[in-house]
C-alpha positions as CSV (number, residue, x, y, z in Angstrom):
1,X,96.5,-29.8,-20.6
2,X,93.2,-29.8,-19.0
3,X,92.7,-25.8,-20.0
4,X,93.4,-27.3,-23.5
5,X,90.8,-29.7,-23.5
6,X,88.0,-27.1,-22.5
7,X,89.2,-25.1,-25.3
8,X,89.2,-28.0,-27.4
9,X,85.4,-29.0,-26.3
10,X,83.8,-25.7,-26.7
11,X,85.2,-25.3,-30.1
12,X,84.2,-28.8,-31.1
13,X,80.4,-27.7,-29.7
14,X,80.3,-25.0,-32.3
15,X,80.0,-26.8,-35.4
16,X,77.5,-29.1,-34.1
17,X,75.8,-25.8,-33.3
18,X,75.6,-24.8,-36.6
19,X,75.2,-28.2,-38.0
20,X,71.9,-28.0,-35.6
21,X,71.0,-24.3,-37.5
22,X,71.2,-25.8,-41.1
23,X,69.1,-28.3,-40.1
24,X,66.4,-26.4,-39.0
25,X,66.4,-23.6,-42.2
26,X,66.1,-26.1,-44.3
27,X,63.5,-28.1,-42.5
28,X,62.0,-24.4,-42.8
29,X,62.7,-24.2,-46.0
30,X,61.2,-27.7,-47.3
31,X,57.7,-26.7,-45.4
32,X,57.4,-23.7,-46.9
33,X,58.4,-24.9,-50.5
34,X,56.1,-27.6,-50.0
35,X,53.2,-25.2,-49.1
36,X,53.8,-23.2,-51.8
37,X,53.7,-26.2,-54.0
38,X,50.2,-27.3,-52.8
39,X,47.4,-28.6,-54.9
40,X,44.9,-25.7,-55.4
41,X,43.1,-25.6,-59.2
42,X,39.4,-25.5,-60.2
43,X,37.6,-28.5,-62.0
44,X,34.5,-28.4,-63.7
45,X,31.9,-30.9,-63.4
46,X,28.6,-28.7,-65.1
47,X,27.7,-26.1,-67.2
48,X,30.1,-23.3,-68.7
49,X,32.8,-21.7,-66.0
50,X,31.9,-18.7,-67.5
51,X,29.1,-18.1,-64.9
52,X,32.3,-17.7,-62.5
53,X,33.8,-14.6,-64.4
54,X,31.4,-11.7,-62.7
55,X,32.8,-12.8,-59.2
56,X,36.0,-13.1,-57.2
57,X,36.0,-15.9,-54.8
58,X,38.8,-16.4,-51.7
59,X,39.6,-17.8,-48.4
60,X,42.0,-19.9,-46.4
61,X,42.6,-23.1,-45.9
62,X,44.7,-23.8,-43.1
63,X,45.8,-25.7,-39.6
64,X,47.9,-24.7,-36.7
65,X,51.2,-24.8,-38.3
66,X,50.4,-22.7,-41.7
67,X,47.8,-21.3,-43.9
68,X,47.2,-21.2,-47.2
69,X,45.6,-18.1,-48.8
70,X,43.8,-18.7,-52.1
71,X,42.0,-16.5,-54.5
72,X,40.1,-17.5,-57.7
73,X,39.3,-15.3,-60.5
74,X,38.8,-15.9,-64.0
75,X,39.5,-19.8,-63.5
76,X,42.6,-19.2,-62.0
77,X,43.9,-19.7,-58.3
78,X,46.2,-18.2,-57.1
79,X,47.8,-19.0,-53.8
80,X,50.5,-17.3,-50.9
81,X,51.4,-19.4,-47.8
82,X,52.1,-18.3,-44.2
83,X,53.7,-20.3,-41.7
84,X,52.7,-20.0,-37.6
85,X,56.2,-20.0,-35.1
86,X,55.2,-20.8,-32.8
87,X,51.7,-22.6,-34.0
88,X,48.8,-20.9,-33.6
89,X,45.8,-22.2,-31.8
90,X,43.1,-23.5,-33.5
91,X,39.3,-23.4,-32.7
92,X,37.4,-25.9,-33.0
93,X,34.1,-26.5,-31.6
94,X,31.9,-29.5,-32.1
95,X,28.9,-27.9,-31.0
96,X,26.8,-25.6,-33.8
97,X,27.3,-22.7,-33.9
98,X,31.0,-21.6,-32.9
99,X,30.4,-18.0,-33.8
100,X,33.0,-15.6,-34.9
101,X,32.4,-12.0,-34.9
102,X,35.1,-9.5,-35.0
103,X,38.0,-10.0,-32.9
104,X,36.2,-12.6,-30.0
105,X,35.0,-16.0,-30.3
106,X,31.8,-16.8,-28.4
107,X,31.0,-20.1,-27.5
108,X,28.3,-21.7,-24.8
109,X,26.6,-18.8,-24.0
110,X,23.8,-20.3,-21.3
111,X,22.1,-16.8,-20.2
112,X,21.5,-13.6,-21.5
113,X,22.3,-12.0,-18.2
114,X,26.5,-13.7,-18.7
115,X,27.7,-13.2,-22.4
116,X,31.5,-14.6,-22.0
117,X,33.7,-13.5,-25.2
118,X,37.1,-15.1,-25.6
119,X,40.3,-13.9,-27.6
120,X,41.9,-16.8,-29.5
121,X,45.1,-15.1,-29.1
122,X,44.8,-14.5,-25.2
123,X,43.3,-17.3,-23.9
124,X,43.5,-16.6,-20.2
125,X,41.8,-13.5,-20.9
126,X,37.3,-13.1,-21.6
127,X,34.9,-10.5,-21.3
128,X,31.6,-10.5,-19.9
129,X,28.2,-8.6,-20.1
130,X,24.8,-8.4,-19.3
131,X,21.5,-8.2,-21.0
132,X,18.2,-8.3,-18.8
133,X,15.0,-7.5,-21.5
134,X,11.6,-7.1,-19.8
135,X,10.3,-10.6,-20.9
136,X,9.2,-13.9,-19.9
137,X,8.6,-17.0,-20.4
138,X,5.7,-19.4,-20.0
139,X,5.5,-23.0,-19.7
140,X,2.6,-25.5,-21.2
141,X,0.0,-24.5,-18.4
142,X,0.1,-20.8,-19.5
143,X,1.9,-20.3,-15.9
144,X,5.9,-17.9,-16.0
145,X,8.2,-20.3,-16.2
146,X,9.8,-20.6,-12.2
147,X,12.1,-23.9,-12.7
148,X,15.6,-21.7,-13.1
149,X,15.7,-22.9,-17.1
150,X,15.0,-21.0,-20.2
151,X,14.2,-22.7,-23.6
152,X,15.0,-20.2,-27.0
153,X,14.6,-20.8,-30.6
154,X,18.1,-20.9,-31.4
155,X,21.3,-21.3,-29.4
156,X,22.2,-18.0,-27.3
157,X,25.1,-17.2,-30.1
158,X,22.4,-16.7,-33.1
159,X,21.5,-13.6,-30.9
160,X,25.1,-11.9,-31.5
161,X,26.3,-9.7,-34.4
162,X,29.3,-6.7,-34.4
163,X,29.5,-3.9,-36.2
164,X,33.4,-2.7,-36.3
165,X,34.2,-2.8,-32.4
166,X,30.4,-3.0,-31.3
167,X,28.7,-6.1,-30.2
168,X,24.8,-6.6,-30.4
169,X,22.8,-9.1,-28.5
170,X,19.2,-10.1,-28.9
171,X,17.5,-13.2,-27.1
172,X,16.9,-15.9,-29.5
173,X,13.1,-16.2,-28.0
174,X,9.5,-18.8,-29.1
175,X,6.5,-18.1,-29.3
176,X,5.8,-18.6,-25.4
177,X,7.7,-15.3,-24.6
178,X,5.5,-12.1,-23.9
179,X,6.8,-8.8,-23.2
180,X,9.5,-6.1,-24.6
181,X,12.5,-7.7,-25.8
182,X,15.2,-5.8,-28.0
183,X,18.4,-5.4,-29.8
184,X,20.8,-4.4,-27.1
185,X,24.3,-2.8,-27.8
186,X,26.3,-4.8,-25.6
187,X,29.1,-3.0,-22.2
188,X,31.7,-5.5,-21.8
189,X,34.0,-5.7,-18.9
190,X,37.2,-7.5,-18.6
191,X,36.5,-10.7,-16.5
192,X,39.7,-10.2,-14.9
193,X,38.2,-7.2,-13.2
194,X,35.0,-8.8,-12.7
195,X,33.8,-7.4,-8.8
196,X,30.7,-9.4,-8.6
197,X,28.4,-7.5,-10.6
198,X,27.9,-6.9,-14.5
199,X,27.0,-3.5,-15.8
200,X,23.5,-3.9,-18.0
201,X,23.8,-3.1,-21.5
202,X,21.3,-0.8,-23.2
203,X,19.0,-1.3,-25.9
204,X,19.5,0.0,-28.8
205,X,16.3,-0.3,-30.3
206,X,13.1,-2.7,-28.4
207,X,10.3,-4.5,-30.3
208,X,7.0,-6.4,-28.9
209,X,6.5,-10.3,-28.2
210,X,2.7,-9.4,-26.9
211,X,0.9,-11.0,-29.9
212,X,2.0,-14.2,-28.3
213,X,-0.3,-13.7,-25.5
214,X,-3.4,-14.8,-27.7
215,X,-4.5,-17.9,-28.7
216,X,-2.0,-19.2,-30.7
217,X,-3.4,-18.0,-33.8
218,X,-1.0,-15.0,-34.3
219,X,2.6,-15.7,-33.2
220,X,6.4,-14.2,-33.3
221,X,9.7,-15.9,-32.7
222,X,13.4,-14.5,-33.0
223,X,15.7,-16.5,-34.6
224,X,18.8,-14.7,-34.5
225,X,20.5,-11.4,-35.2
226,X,23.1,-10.6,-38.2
227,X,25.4,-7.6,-39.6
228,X,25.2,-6.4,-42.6
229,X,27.5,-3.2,-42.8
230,X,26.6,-1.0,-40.4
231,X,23.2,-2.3,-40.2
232,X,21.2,-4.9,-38.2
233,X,19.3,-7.4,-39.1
234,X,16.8,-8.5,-37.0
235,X,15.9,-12.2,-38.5
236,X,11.7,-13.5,-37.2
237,X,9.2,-16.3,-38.0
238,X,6.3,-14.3,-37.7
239,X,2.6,-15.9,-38.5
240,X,4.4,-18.2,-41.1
241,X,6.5,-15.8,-42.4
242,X,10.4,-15.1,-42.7
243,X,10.5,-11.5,-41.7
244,X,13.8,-9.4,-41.9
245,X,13.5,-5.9,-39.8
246,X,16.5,-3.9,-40.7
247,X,18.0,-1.0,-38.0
248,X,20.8,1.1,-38.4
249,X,23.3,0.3,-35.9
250,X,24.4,3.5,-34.5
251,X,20.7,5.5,-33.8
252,X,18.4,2.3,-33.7
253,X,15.6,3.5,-36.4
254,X,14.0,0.6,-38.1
255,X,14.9,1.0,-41.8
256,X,12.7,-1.3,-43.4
257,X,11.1,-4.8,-43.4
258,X,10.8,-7.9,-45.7
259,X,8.6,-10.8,-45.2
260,X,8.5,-14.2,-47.2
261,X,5.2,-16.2,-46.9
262,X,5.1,-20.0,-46.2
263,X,7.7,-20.5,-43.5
264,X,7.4,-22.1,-40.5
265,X,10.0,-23.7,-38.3
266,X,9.5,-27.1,-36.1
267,X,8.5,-24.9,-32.5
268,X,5.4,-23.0,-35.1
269,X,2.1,-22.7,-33.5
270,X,1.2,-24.1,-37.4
271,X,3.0,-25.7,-39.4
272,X,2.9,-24.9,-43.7
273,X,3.3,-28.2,-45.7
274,X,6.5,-28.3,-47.4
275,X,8.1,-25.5,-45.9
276,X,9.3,-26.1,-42.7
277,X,12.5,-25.9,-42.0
278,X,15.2,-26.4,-38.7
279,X,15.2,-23.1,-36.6
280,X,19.5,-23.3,-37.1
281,X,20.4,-21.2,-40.0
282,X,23.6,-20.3,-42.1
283,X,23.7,-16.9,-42.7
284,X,26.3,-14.8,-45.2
285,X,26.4,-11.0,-45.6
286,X,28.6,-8.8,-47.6
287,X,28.9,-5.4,-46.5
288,X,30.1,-4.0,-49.6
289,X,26.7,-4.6,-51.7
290,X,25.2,-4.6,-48.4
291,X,23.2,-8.3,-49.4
292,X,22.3,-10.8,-47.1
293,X,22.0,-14.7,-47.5
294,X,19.6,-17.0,-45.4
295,X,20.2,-21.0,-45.9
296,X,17.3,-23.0,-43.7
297,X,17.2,-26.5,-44.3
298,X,14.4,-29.0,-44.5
299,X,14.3,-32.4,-43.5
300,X,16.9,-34.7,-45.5
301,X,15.8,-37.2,-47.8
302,X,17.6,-40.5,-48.9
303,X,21.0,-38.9,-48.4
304,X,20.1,-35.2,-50.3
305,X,20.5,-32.6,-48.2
306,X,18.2,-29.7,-48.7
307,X,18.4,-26.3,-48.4
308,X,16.2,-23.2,-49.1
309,X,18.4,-19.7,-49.7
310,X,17.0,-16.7,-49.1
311,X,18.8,-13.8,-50.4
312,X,18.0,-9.7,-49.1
313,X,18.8,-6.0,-50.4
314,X,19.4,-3.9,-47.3
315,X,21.1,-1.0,-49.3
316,X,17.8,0.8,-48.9
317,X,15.2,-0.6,-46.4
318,X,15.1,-4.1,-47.1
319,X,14.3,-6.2,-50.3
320,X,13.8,-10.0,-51.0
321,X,16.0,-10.3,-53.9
322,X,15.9,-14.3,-54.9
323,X,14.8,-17.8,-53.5
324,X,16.4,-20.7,-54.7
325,X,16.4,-24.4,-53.6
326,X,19.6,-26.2,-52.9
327,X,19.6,-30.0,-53.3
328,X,23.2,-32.0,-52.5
329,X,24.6,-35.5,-52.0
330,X,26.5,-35.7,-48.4
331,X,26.5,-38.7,-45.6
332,X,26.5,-36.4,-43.2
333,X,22.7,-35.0,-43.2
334,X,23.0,-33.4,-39.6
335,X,25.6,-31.0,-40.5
336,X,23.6,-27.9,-40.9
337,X,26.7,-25.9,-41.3
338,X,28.0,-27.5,-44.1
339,X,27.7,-24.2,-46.5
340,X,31.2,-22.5,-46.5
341,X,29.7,-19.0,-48.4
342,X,26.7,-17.7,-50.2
343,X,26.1,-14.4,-52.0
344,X,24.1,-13.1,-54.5
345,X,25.2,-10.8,-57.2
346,X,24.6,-9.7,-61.1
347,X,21.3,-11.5,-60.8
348,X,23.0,-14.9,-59.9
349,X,23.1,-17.1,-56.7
350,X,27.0,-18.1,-55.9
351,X,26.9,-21.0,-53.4
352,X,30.1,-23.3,-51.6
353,X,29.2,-25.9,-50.1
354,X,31.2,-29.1,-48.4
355,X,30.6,-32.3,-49.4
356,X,31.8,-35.3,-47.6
357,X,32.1,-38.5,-48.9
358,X,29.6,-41.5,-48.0
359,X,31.1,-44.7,-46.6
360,X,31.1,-46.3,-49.5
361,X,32.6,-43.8,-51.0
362,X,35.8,-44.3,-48.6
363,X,37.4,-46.7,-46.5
364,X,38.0,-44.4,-43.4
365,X,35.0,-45.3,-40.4
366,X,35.0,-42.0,-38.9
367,X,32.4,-39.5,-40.4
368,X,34.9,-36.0,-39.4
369,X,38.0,-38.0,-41.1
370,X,36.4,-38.7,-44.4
371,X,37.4,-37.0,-47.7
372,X,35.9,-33.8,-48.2
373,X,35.1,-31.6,-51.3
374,X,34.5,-28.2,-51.7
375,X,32.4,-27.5,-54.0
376,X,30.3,-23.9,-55.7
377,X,27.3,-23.8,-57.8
378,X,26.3,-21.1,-59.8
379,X,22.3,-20.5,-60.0
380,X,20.4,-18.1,-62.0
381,X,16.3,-18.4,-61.5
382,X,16.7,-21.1,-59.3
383,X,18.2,-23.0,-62.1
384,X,21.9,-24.5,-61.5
385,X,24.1,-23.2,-64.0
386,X,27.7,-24.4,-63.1
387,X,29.0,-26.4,-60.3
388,X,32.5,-27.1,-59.9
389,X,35.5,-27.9,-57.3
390,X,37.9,-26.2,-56.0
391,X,40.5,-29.4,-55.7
392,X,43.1,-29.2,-53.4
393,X,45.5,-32.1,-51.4
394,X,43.6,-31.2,-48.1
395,X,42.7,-34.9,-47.9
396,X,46.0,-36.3,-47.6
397,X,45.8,-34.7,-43.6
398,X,43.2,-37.8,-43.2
399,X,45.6,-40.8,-44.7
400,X,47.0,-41.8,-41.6
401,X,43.6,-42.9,-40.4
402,X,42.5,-44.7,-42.7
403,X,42.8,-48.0,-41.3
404,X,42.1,-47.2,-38.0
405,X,38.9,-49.0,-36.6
406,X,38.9,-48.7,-32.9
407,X,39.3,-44.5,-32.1
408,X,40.0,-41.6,-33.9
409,X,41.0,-37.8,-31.7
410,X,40.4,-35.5,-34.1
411,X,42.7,-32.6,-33.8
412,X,42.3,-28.9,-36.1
413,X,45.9,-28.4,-35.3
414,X,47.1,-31.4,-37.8
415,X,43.9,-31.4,-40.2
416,X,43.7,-28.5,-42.0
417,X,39.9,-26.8,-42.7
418,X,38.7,-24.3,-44.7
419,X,38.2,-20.3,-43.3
420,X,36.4,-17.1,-44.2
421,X,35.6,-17.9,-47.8
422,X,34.2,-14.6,-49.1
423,X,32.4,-14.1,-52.4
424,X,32.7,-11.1,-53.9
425,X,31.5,-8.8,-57.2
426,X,35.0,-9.0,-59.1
427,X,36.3,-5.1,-59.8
């Protein structure tokens, strides 16, 4: 009787089992219809969509438990979902910038001399390496700095860019530097076999910060270093000019050089009235038409955010193709980062941006959890020509805040963000 009963209870375990099964699939089953069925279409707000038809626009938008790819062409999206079992982890870094190139993330890099690279998907696992350029630093009595610290134009990260499996590093350095910096391919070495002592990368190709030396009347700066193909781009504010030095990535040469006049940044020996702009930039290459977009913004005024974009040819040496201003409504003037993609093709400037809304705008108290709306112009001649929105139910991730008063944790894994929006010429 008692053998009976075990036979009894193990059968009687199998249909809850498979009860337990169904359940799940169609749990699966209901996410990933509801993904599917998501809120993706474009609405106009100006101008004719028309101005939309030369270019192919796409991207993700996604948290850690599934992401949505979206492509819109001809006023159409068009959408596929993935779903992450188990989740995924999600980046998120409060600081400016959390810079992604290639396969690492690198985030608060302190010293040239310790780059530490990170793999999202391994995260016991980072690289390090070394860069040691033959220049320094003086303080506000003309005397090398001797205090341990370092002061740079830009965070350490504006200094990195990859081309395919190669990283590049050069030292984001002001006007108080002297000597021979460079563009230095960087050696990496698992930090897992760390012994003690990092092998020095080379440089690739060096370049002079001796003109600093003078009186203050002649002056160069590095703001940061970007990839455009397989080219560098070496981006300067040099005597009050924007100055992109292009080098090919595999031999070093200098291919060519651009420079804007009127630019100055806030650390300028002099400063030009009404264009001066924050050191930070947001920066947007396409390695296909080999073009590359500069966004420096000014000081904001009455809630307008404004932005200067720069766009470059570096097909053949390097060539300023367009400068446009871009003016915007958002509460949240210190985001600098705020663009989402930028390119310039067929004679036209192709901008997304996000928009948040103001507090009066919405209920919700905390700035990160406010509704959001992504949002691309169209210029042509510096003149807007279309602006519309890419609507979508992203914001319904924020509802469950939106009487909360007292503390808010934002997490990436529940609130889903936009990722690698890419503008392209449409084939």
């Amino acid at each position: 009787m008692q053998r009976l009963g075990k036979i009894l209870s193990r059968h009687a375990a199998l249909p809850i089992f498979i009860l337990a099964l169904l359940l799940i699939a169609s749990q699966f089953m209901l996410v990933h219809a509801d993904n599917d069925n998501g809120v993706f279409y474009l609405k106009d707000h100006e101008g004719e969509q028309a101005a939309l038809s030369d270019v192919t626009i796409s991207g993700e938008l996604g948290d850690g438990f599934h992401s949505t790819l979206f492509k819109l062409f001809d006023g159409k999206v068009t959408t596929g979902t993935k779903l992450f079992d188990p989740p995924r982890a999600v980046w998120y870094n409060s600081t400016q910038p959390d810079k992604l190139k290639g396969k690492w993330r690198f985030d608060n890099i302190f010293s040239p001399d310790s780059i530490v690279a990170r793999d999202p998907n391994d995260p016991g696992s980072y690289w390090q390496a070394s860069v040691h350029p033959n220049i320094t630093e003086y303080d506000d009595s003309n005397q090398p700095r001797s205090d341990n610290t370092a002061t740079y134009t830009n965070r350490l990260e504006y200094g990195l860019a990859s081309v395919g499996d190669q990283y590049y590093f050069a030292v984001p350095s002001t006007n108080r530097y002297v000597g021979t910096s460079g563009i230095y391919a960087l050696t990496f070495t698992s930090g897992r076999d760390y012994k003690g002592q990092l092998p020095e990368s080379e440089a690739l190709a060096t370049f002079s910060l001796d003109k600093n030396k003078g009186d203050g009347s002649s002056e160069i700066q590095v703001l940061g270093l970007e990839a455009v193909g397989g080219k560098l781009a070496l981006v300067l504010e040099e005597d009050q000019k924007l100055v992109i030095r292009s080098y090919d990535s595999k031999s070093g040469e200098l291919l060519g050089e651009a420079a804007v006049s009127g630019f100055s940044i806030s650390g300028s020996a002099k400063a030009v009235q009404g264009r001066s702009f924050y050191e930070s930039y947001e920066s947007y290459s396409d390695s296909v038409s080999n073009t590359l977009c500069l966004a420096f913004m000014s000081n904001p005024d009455q809630g307008q955010v404004r932005k200067t974009v720069w766009s470059f040819d570096l097909a053949n040496g390097v060539k300023l193709l367009d400068e446009t201003a871009v003016t915007y409504p958002d509460d949240m003037e210190s985001n600098l980062r705020d663009l989402k993609s930028a390119n310039y093709a067929n004679g036209r400037l192709y901008v997304i941006y996000q928009s948040t809304e103001t507090k009066v705008e919405s209920n919700i108290v905390f700035d990160i959890a406010r509704p959001k709306h992504l949002m691309i112009r169209v210029y042509k001649a510096s003149k807007l020509q279309y602006e519309g929105e890419l609507v979508t139910d992203r914001n319904q991730d924020g509802n469950r805040v939106e009487h909360l008063a007292t503390s808010y944790d934002y997490d990436p894994m529940h609130n889903r963000e936009f990722e690698n929006i890419r503008i392209r010429p449409a084939e």
